[in-house]
Every structure is written in C-alpha cells, then in structure tokens.
TORNU-157681 format. One record per residue (C-alpha): residue in one letter; residue number from 0; x, y, z; chain. Coordinates in pm, whole numbers. Each point is the difference from the previous one (the first is absolute). Example, Ala and Ser with C-alpha at 12.3 -4.5 7.8 and 13.67 -1.06 7.14 Angstrom:
BEGIN
 residuo num      x      y      z cadena
       A   0   1230   -450    780      A
       S   1    137    344    -66      A
END
This chain:
BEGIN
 residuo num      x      y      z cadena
       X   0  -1289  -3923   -733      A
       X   1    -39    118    366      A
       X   2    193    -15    317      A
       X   3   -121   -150    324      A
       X   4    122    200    232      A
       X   5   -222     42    341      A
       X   6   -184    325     69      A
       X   7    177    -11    377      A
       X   8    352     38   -145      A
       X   9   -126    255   -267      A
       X  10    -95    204    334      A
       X  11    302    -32    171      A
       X  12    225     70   -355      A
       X  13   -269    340     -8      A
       X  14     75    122    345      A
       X  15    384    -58    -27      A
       X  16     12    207   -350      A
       X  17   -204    298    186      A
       X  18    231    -38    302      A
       X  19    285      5   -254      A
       X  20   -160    288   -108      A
       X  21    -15    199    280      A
       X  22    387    -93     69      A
       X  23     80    145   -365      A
       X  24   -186    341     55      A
       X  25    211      1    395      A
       X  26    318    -64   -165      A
       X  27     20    222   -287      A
       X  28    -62    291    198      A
       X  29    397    -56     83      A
       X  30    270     22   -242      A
       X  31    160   -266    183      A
       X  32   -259   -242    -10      A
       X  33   -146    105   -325      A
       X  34    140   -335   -171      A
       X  35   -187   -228    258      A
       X  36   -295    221    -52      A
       X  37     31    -81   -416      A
       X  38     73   -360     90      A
       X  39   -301    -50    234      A
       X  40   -284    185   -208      A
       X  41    134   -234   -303      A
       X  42    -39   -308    187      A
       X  43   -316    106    133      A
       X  44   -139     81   -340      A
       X  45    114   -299   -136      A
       X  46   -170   -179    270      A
       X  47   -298    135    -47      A
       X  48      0    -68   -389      A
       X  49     53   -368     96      A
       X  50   -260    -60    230      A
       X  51   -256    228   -222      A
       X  52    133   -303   -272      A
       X  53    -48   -262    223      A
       X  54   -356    112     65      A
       X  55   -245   -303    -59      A
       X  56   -238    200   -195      A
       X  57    271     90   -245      A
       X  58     -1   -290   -237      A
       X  59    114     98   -331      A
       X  60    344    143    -32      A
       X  61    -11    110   -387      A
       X  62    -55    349    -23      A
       X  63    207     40    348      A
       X  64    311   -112   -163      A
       X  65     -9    140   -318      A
       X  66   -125    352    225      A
       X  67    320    -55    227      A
       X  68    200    -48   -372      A
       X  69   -110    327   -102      A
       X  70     73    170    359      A
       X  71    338   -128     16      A
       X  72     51    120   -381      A
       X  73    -96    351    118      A
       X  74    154     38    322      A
       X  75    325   -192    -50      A
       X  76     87    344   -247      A
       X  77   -130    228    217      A
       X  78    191   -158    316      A
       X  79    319     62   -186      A
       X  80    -27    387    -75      A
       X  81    279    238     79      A
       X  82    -45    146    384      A
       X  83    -93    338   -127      A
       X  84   -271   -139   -138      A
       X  85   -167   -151    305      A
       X  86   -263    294     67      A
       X  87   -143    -69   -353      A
       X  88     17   -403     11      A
       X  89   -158     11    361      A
       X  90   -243    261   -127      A
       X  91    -58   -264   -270      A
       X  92    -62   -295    275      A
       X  93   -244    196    155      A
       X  94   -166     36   -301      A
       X  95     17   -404    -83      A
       X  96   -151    -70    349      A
       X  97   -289    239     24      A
       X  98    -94    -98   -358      A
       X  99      9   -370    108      A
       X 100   -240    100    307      A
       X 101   -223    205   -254      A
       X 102    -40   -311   -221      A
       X 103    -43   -277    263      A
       X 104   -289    232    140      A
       X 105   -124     83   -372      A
       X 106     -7   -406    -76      A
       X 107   -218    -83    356      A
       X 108   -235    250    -71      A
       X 109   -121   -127   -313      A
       X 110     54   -380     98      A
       X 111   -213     91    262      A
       X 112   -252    196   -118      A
       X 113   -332    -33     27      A
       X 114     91   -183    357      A
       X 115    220    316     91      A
       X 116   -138     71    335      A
       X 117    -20    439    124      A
       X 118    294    -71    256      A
       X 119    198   -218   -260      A
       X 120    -35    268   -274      A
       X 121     87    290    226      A
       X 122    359   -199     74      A
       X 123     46    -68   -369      A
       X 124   -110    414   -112      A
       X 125    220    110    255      A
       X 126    298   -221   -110      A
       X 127    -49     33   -354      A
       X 128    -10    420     42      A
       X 129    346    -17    192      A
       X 130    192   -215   -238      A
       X 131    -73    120   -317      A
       X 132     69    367    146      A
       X 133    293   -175    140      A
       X 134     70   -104   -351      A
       X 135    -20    273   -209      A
       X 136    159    244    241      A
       X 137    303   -226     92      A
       X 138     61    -48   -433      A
       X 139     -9    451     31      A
       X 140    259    -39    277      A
       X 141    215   -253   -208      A
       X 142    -37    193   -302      A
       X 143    124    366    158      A
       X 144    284   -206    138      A
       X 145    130   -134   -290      A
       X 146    -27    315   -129      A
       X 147   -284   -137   -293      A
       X 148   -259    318    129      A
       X 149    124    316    156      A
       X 150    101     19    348      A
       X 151   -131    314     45      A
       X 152   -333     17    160      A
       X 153   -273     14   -287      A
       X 154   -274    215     70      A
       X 155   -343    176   -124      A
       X 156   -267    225    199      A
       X 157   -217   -188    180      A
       X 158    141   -271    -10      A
       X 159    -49   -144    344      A
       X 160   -350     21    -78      A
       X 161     16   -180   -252      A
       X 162    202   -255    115      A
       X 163   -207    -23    370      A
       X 164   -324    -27   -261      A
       X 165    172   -293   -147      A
       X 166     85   -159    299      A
       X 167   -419     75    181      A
       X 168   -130   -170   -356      A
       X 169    210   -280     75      A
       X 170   -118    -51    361      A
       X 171   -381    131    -98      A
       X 172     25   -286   -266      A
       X 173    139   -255    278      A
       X 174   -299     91    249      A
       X 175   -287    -37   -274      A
       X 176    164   -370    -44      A
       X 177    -18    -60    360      A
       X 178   -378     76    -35      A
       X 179    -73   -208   -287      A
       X 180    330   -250    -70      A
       X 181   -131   -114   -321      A
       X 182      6    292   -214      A
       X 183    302   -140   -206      A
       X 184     34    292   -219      A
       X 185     90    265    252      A
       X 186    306   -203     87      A
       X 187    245     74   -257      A
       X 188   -105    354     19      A
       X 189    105     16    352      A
       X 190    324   -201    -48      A
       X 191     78    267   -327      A
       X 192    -68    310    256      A
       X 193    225   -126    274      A
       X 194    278    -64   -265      A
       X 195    -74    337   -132      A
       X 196     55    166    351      A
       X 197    347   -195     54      A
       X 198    138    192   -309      A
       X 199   -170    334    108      A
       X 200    128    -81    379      A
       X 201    359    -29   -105      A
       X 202     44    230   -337      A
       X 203     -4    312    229      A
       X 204    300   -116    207      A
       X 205    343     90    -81      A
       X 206    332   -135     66      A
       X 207     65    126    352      A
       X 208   -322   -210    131      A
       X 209     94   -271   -139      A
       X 210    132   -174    292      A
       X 211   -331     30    169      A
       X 212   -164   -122   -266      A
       X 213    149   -267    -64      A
       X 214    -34    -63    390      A
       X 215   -386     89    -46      A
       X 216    -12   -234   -272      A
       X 217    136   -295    201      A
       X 218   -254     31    268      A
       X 219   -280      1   -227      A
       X 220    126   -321   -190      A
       X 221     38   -176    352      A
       X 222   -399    111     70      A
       X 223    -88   -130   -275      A
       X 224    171   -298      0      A
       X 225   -132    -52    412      A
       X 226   -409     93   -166      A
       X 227    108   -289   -282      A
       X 228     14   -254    313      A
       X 229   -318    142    101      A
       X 230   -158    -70   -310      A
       X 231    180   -337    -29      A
       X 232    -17    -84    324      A
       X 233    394    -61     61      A
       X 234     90     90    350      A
       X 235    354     42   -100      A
       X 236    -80    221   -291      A
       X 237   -144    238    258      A
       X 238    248     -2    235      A
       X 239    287     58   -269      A
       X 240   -172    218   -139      A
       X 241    -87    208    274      A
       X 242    308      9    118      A
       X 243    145    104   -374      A
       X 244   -235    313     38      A
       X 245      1    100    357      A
       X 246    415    -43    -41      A
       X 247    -62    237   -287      A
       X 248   -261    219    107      A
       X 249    244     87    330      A
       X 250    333     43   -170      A
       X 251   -178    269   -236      A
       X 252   -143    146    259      A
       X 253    381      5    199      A
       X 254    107    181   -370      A
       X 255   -247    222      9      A
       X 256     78    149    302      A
       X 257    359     43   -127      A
       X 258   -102    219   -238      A
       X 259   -240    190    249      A
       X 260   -316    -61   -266      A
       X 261   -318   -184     49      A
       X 262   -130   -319   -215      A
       X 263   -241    256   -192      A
       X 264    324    229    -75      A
       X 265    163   -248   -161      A
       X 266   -274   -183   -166      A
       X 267   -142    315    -99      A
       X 268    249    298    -16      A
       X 269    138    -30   -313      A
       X 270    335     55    174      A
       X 271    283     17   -233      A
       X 272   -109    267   -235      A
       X 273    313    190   -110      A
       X 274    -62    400    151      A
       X 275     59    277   -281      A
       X 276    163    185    301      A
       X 277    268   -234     53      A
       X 278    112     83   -366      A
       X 279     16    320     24      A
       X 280    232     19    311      A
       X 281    223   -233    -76      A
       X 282     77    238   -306      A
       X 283     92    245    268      A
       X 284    207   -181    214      A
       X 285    374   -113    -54      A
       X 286    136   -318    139      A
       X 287    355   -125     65      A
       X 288    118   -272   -185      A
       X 289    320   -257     52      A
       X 290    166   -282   -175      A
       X 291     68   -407    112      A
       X 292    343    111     73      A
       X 293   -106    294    206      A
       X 294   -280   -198    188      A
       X 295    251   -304     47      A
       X 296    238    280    194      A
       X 297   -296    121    219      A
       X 298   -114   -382     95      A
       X 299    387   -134     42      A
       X 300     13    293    290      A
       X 301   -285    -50    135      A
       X 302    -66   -183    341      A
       X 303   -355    -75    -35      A
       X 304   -243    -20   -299      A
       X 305   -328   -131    -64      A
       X 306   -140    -90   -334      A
       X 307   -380     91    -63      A
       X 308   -117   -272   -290      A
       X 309   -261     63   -219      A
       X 310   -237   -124   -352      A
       X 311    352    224   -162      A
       X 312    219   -316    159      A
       X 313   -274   -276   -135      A
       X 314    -57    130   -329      A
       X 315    389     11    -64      A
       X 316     76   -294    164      A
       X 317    239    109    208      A
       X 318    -20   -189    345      A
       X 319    338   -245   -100      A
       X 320    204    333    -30      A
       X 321   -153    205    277      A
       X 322    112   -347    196      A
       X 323    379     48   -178      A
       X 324    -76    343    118      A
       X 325    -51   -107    383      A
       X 326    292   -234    -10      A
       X 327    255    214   -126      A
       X 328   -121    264    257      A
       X 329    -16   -255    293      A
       X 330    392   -115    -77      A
       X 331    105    376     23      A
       X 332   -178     18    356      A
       X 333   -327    187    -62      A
       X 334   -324    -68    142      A
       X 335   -277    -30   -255      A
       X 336   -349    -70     67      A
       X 337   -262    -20   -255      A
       X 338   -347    267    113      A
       X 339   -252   -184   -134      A
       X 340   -343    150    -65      A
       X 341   -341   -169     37      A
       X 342   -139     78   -283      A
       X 343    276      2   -249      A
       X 344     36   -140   -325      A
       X 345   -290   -139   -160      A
       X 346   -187   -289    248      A
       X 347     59    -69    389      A
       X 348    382   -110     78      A
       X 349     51     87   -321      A
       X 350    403    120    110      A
       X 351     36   -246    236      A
       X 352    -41   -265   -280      A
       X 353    237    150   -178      A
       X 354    264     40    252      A
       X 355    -18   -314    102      A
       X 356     30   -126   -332      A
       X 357    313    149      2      A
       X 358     97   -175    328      A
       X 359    -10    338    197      A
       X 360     68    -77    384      A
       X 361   -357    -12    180      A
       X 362    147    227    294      A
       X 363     72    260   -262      A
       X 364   -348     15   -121      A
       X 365   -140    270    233      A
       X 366   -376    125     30      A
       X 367   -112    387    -88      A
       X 368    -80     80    385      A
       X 369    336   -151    116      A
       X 370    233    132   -219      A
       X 371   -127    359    -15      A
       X 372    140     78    322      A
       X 373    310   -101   -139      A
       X 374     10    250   -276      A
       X 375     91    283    168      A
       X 376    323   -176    110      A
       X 377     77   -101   -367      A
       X 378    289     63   -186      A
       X 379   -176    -91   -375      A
       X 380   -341   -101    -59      A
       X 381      5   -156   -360      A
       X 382   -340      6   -144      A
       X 383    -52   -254   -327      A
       X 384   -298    106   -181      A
       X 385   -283     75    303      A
       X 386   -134    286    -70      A
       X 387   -317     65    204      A
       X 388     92   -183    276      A
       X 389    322    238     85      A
       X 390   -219    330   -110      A
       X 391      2    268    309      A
       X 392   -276    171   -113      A
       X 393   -239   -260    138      A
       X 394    144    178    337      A
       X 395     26    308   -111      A
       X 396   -275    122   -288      A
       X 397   -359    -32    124      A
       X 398   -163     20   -366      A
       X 399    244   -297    -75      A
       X 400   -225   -307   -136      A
       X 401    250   -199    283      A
       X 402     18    219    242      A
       X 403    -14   -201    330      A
       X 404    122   -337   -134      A
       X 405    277   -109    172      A
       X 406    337    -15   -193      A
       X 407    379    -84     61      A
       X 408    159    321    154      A
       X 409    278    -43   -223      A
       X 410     11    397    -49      A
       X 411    141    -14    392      A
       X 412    308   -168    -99      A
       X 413    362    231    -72      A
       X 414    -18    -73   -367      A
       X 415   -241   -152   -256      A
       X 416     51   -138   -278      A
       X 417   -284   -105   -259      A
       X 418     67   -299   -317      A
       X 419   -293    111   -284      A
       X 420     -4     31   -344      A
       X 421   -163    326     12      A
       X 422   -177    310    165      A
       X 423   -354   -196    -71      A
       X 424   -247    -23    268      A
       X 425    -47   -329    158      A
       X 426   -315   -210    -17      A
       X 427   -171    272    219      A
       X 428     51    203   -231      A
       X 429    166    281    248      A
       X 430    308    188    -61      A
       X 431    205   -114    261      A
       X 432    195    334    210      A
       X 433    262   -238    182      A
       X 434    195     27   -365      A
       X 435      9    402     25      A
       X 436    199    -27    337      A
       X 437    354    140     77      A
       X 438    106   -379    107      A
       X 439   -169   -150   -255      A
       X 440    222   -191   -304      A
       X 441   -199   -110   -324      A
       X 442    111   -299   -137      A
       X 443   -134     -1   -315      A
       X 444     48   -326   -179      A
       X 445   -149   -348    -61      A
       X 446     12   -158    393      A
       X 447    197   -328    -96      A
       X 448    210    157   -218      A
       X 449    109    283    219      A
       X 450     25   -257    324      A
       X 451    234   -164   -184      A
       X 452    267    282    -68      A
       X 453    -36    123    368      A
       X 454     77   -361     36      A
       X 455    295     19   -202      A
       X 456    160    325    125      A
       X 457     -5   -145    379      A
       X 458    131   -356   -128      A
       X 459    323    232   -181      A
       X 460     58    208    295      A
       X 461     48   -274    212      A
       X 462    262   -171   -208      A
END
C-alpha cells in the first residue's frame, strides 16, 4: 500500500507546518492568543505527520498503524488527567519523546553499521546521549511529582563527581565511536551511561526547581528531537525541534533569573534541603492565627486585595473556589488581582493554568514585577499555599539559600493573610519569617476547604 503524493507538495505541506510552528510558539506567549497558538502547533504537527506518511519511500503502513494504535492507547489516558496533574503528565511527554529520539537513533546506528560514516556516527552519539538522559531524568521528574520518590533533593558526598564522571564516560565512549564507528559493543555501554546520568542529573533536585527542570527538560527533548532530523535527514524535524529546545532553553533561562540562580545552581545545588535552623526557630516564635469567619470580615472591608497562588492551591484543588472567592468579592466592590509568581507551583505557568481553568479574568492575572508596586497600597494580600516565593528573607538574610531571588512583596501590603495546613517549610525547605509578623494571619487549614467557608461567611453577610 503506498500513497502517491508528489515530493513538491510534501515541501510546501513541510514549510507550512514549520511556519505553523513558529505562529504557535508567537501566540502562546499571550494569554489571549494562547488558543490559536494550541490550534496552530496541532495543525502543524498534524501536517507534518501527513506528509512524513505520504513520503514515497514509506511503503508499508503495518507497524505504523498498529504503533499509532498503541500511541493513541497511551496518550488518550494521559490527555484526560486532572489539571493538577499536568506537571507530572507533561514531565511524562517529555519522557515519551526523548525516548522515541533515543530509539530512532539507537535503530540507524545498527541498520547502518558497518556503513556508519565518522560524521554520521557523531550525529547519532550525540542524539542518542541527549535522549536517553532526557529519558531517564524526565521519568525522576515525573516520579517526584507524583509524589512516587521524595521531593526532597536526594543527595550523597561527591556526588557531582560522580555524576559529571558518568556523564565524561558517556561522551569519552561517544568520541572513541567517532574514531572507529564499528565497535558495536561500546554502544550500549554508552547509551546505559547517559541513562545513568539522567537519573543522577535529576535525583538531586527538589521540589522548588522543579519548574526549571521541567523547563530544562523540554529544551533538551526539542535538541534532540532537531539532532533526530539530522540523523534522519528531515528538515522539518530540525526545525521543530530546534525550535522545541531553543523555546525551552530561553524560558528556563527567563526562570532562572527569577530566582536570581545560575543553570549550575539549580542543576547542581541541591536546593531544597530542609535547614535544621529553620526548626529550631520556628519553636521560638509565636504566630497569630484567625478563623474563615474572621478572615471573611477582614476581606468584606477591604478595598483592595491580591491573592498570591501557589503548589498549596494545585495540590488542593482549589482554583473553582478561589474563583467563587473573586466573584463574591468583585459583587461587594473590591478590587482583587491575583500576584502571580514565575516560578510557582510545580512547572512554568503552572498558576496561570490553573486560574484560567477556573475562568479567572486575563486582566486580573498580574505579573510579579507589576504587581509588587501595588502591594504597598494593599488592603489584603491572600497568599494560598506559596511559600518560598512570598519569603522576605531572600531580601533580607544573606546566608538564606534564596537570598536575592526575586519574590512577591506581599509582606508590603496592610495585612497578610496565609491558607496552609501547617508551620512546615516549603519545598525550599526555609522557614518562612513573613508568618512571625505583627500583620500576619495564619490560616491554617486545607486551601479548598477553608476558601470555601470564607466563601460562605461573605455570601451570608450579604443576604
């Protein structure tokens, strides 16, 4: 069975799908053209797919269908997952796609080996080496989202030189193949070290990197996908591909720099260790506490507020009543913006998702360097469940493990008032002083569930 379909109009379906491309990446960097942005990178792809199909040197469609069977089984379920789990199940995709890469690049190399030319084999070592530490690293990621392995950072002495050692046998292994392409038996040994190093790369990392990482994890996916068209020879492969990782590569470069910490930091830092000194001081230090009816009081005489979402909103699921919360609020005349951090929650736009799941107004949706100067002029600012992104010490305490990052300057604002379940640490790991101040109300209490009866006292008091 094959299609006739001339190599002309394959050409012209390629360069519309990367053009469609490019339009997708343009538009999504705008909430209000993120749907045409979705809509034009799925025509593109399925575009591309098509033509690739209607290739004339594809002539057996078998194993492609019963391939795009199996695909379909897999990602129809993972499609459908709840919105809190979206870090994890794009975590996952990465994972699917550099593993795909890895294989493809696996399968030429020994189809054509002993023909593999220096050049040829220094494509497919370099491809294979990125996916399969895409792979492994990206299943770590999923894994510490879910919960399945500890968030916490895990770590051992030396262990960036061992990992680093890992990562040079890999490469070491890769060279000596460009030198000599037919020594078959060093392969798998290289592809086993560079899926060594993706679990050593990402075990060290905890929670409050995450968004980075996955980020990180992104761009390395799209480069290997762009050295797969290389390899195969697909100029659209490259170009998607390249665009995947560059796309990548700069937006965790943008996050980085909101948390005021280099690629090395984060990849390396073992940032989110939780500090015996934080325990101790928080045993020192009383806080003030208040109730849903006592908080409801505060907000319904308030004239501005701003709610600071964090991974405490996601993991409760609480962006349908923090919207209840923002309508009842509008009707009774108050202004209420949402302060939304770069890096908050557990993968890039991670609140913004969620917000706008919840049909939150756009214009209410207000960057970290706009609405800080704001703050000060703020009757309330509601924090859900961000921790580390609202912490002063990363202005204030120099042997901080944040100190410098950027955060919301929520402590500005007349009074704050903090939704969390307990006096825990965040994913830092830091104990947070913000919850020690005179202004300061704790809400202690399970975010959906306490949203709800602030909900409920307002929606009374107006009847």
């Amino acid at each position: 069975m094959t299609v006739l379909v001339g190599q002309q109009t394959i050409d012209w379906a390629y360069l519309v799908a990367v053009v469609l491309f490019v339009l997708a990446l343009k538009w999504l960097s705008s909430p209000t053209t993120a749907r045409h942005g979705v809509l034009a990178g799925e025509i593109g792809a399925a575009l591309a797919v098509l033509a690739t199909l209607c290739d004339p040197e594809v002539t057996q469609y078998k194993w492609i269908i019963i391939a795009l069977i199996i695909g379909a089984g897999v990602g129809i379920p993972l499609g459908m997952v709840k919105i809190t789990a979206v870090p994890q199940r794009t975590a996952l995709s990465h994972a699917f796609g550099a593993l795909s890469a890895a294989m493809i690049g696996i399968a030429e190399y020994y189809v054509g080996v002993p023909h593999v030319t220096r050049f040829g084999m220094g494509e497919i070592g370099l491809e294979v080496i990125i996916g399969s530490l895409t792979f492994t690293g990206s299943l770590i990621a999923a894994g510490k989202l879910q919960e399945i392995l500890p968030q916490r950072p895990i770590v051992y002495r030396g262990q960036n030189i061992v990992s680093l050692s890992v990562l040079g046998a890999a490469i070491l292994l890769a060279v000596a193949m460009v030198v000599n392409p037919n020594q078959t038996h060093l392969f798998p040994v290289m592809v086993g070290m560079a899926l060594i190093f993706g679990v050593l790369l990402v075990t060290p990392i905890g929670g409050a990197d995450m968004p980075t990482v996955i980020s990180l994890l992104n761009s390395y996916a799209g480069f290997s996908a762009a050295l797969l068209g290389f390899v195969l020879n697909s100029k659209v492969l490259v170009v998607a591909g390249a665009l995947d990782g560059s796309s990548g590569f700069i937006l965790s470069v943008i996050m980085c720099k909101a948390m005021n910490r280099s690629f090395t930091n984060v990849m390396f830092g073992a940032f989110g260790q939780v500090q015996a000194t934080a325990a101790g001081a928080t045993e020192e230090r009383t806080v003030r506490s208040a109730s849903p009816e006592e908080a409801a009081g505060i907000l319904a005489a308030a004239s501005r507020v701003v709610i600071v979402p964090g991974y405490g909103m996601a993991v409760a699921q609480a962006q349908h009543k923090v919207r209840e919360l923002f309508d009842v609020l509008t009707k009774k005349g108050v202004d209420v913006s949402f302060g939304i951090h770069p890096v908050a929650g557990r993968m890039p736009g991670h609140m913004n998702v969620l917000l706008a799941e919840a049909d939150i107004p756009y214009d209410r949706l207000r960057e970290m360097d706009d609405i800080n100067s704001d703050l000060p002029q703020t009757d309330v600012a509601l924090i859900i469940g961000a921790n580390d992104v609202t912490n002063p010490a990363a202005r204030t305490d120099a042997s901080s493990p944040i100190y410098g990052m950027p955060i919301l300057d929520v402590d500005k604002a007349r009074t704050v008032m903090v939704i969390k379940r307990s006096m825990s640490p965040g994913f830092a790991g830091i104990d947070n002083p913000l919850y020690y101040l005179d202004k300061t109300l704790m809400l202690f209490g399970d975010a959906k569930s306490f949203v709800n009866g602030i909900v409920h006292e307002l929606s009374a008091n107006a009847h």
